[in-house]
N, C-alpha and C positions, 0 to 999 in steps of 0.2 A: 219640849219647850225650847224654844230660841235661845239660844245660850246670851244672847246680846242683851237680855232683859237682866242679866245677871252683872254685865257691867256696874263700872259706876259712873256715875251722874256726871262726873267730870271730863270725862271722856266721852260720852254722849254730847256736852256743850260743843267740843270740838269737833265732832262730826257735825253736827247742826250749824256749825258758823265755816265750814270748810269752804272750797270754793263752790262756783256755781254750776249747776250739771253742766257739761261739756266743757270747761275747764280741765285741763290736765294738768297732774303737780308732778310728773312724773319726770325722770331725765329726758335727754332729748335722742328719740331714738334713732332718727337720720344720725346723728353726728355717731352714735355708740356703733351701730352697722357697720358703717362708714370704716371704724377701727379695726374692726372684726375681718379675719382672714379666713378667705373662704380655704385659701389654699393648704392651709396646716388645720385649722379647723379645734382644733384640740382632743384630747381622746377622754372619752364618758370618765367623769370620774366616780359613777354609780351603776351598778349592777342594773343592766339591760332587758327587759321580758320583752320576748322575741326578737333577742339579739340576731340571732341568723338574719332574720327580714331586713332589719337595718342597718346592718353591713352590707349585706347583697345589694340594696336598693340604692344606699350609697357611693358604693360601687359604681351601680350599674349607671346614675345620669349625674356622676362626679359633683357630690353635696357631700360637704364634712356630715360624718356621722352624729357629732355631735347636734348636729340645727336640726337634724330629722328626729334628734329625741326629745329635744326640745321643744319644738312643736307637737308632739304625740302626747309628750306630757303637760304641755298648755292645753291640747283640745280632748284631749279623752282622761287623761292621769292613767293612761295604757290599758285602758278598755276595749276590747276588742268589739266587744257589746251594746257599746254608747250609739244611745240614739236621739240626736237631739230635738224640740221641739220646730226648728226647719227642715227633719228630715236629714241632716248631717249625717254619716255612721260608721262607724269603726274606729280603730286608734287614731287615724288624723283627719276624720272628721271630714268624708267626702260626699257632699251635699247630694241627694236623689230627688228628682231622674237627670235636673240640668247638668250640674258636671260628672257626674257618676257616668252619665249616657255622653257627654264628650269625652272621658276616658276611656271609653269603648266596653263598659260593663252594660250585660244586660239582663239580669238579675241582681236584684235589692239582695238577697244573699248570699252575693259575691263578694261585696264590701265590706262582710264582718271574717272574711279570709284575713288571718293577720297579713301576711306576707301579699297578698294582691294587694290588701287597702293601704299598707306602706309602700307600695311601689308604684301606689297610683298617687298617692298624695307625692312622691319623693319626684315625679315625672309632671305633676300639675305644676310645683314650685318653680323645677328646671325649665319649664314649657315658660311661667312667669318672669323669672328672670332674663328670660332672653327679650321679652317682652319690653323691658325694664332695664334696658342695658346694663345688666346686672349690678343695678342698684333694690340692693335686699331687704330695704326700707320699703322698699313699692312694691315687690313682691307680696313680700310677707302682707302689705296693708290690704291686697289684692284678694291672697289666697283666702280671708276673712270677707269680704266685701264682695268680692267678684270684682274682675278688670275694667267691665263697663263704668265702674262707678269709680276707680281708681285711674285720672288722668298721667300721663307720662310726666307732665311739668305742672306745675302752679301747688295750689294745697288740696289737703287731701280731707277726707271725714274725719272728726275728732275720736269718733268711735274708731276709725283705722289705723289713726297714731297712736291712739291706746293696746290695741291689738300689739303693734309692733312692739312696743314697748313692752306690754306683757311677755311675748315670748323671748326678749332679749331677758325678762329676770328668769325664765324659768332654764335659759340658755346657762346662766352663769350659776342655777343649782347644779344641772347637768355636770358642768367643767368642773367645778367646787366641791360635786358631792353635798352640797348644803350645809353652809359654812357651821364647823367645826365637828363634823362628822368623823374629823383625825381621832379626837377619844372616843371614838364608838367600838367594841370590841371586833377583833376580824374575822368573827362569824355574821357578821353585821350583814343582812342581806335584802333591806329595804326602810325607809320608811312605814311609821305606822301615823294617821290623822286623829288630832281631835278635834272636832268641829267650836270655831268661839266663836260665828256671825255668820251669819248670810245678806247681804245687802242687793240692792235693785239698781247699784251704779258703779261701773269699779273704777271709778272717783273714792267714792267713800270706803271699799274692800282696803285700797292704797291708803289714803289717810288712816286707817285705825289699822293697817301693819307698821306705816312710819309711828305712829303714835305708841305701841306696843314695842315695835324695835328702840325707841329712843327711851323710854322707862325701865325695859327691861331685853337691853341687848344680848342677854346668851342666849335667852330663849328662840329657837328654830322658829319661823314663821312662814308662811308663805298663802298665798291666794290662788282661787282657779276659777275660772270662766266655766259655768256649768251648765250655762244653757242662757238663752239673751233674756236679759232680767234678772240672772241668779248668779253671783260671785259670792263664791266661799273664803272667809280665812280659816286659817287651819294652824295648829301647833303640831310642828312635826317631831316626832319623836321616835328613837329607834330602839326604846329597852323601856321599862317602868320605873328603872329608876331617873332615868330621862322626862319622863312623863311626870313623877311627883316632882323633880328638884324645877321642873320648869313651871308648874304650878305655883309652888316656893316663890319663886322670883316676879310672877307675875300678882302672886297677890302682897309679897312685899311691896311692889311698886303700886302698889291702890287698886288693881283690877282683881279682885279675888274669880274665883270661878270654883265650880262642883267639881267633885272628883267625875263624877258619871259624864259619858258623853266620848270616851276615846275606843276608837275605834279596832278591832281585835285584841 
């Protein structure tokens, strides 16, 4: 069952009177880009799956390590496996046969290589930004869209500047660790999900995290792009006792929800 039917009512108003599809509430991600230093980058501040791949790749077409995790963990949540309904596949999500076949793969079973398909995504971005006089707002809108459809100057798709934007938050889990993950004990070696919505707009995925963060700010939140049409919120949690006290807080603030439904 949806866990969203489990809400309450007053928070369903707010998503019903939110803004209009293609509307974005989101920051402005030209301008956060824009801040962001390609040249220091910052160093992960969470435990890597297939770290090796993405230092190497990082390395190898000089991208902070951190935006190459960033992005893995926007388009797959480090699924080596993920296969999306356009034919996407791997951790970051390298579209078959159009760009998989201009990365010079030729085999649909080369892409779920960790280490080829981070080095193909890490070399499509770098091939992008050059594109882009390395403005990484356009890139990034690019690497979602395809470049035919992302112009060098004027505006760009709404769906693009939401892209961006998306991986600029999953950028600052990355850096962050996922804010307050300091009290998490130091055998702490991932996030664990539990599913409270799936939505058809991530308009709406964004409103009911800002509405959840603003009632109930300790609780870990975050959303993922799972396939076009399908964005997840998620309560992140790294222990059980994580998981009940965030429960706690979120049904103190009017949103009650089942204990059932987290993941591992």
């Amino acid at each position: 069952m949806n866990c969203l039917s489990k809400i309450g009512a007053a928070l369903l108003l707010v998503l019903m009177t939110g803004p209009a599809a293609g509307v974005p509430a989101t920051h402005d991600a030209s301008s956060a880009w824009r801040a962001y230093s390609m040249e220091s980058g910052g160093e992960p501040g969470i435990p890597i799956p297939f770290e090796a791949c993405f230092r190497q790749a990082a390395k190898a077409h000089a991208l902070p390590l951190s935006l190459l995790v960033a992005v893995a963990r926007g388009e797959s949540n480090f699924d080596p496996d993920a296969v999306s309904s356009a034919n996407a596949r791997g951790l970051m999500q390298i579209q078959w046969p159009g760009t998989g076949r201009h990365l010079g793969f030729r085999r649909v079973s080369d892409l779920h290589d960790p280490c080829r398909n981070v080095d193909a995504g890490a070399r499509y971005l770098r091939e992008l930004l050059q594109r882009y006089d390395g403005d990484l707002h356009l890139a990034l809108a690019a690497y979602n869209y395809g470049p035919a459809r992302i112009p060098r100057t004027g505006s760009i798709p709404t769906g693009a500047e939401w892209y961006s934007a998306y991986i600029y938050r999953h950028l600052q889990y990355v850096l962050d660790a996922g804010a307050g993950v300091g009290s998490v004990p130091r055998e702490w070696a991932g996030d664990r999900e539990m599913e409270l919505a799936v939505f058809g707009a991530p308009y709406r995925a964004e409103a009911f995290v800002r509405t959840l963060e603003g009632s109930a700010p300790e609780v870990r939140l975050d959303w993922f792009r799972q396939d076009v049409g399908r964005f997840r919120v998620v309560m992140l949690f790294a222990s059980q006792a994580e998981r009940r006290a965030g429960l706690r807080r979120l049904a103190a603030a009017g949103f009650p929800l089942s204990e059932a439904g987290a993941d591992g």
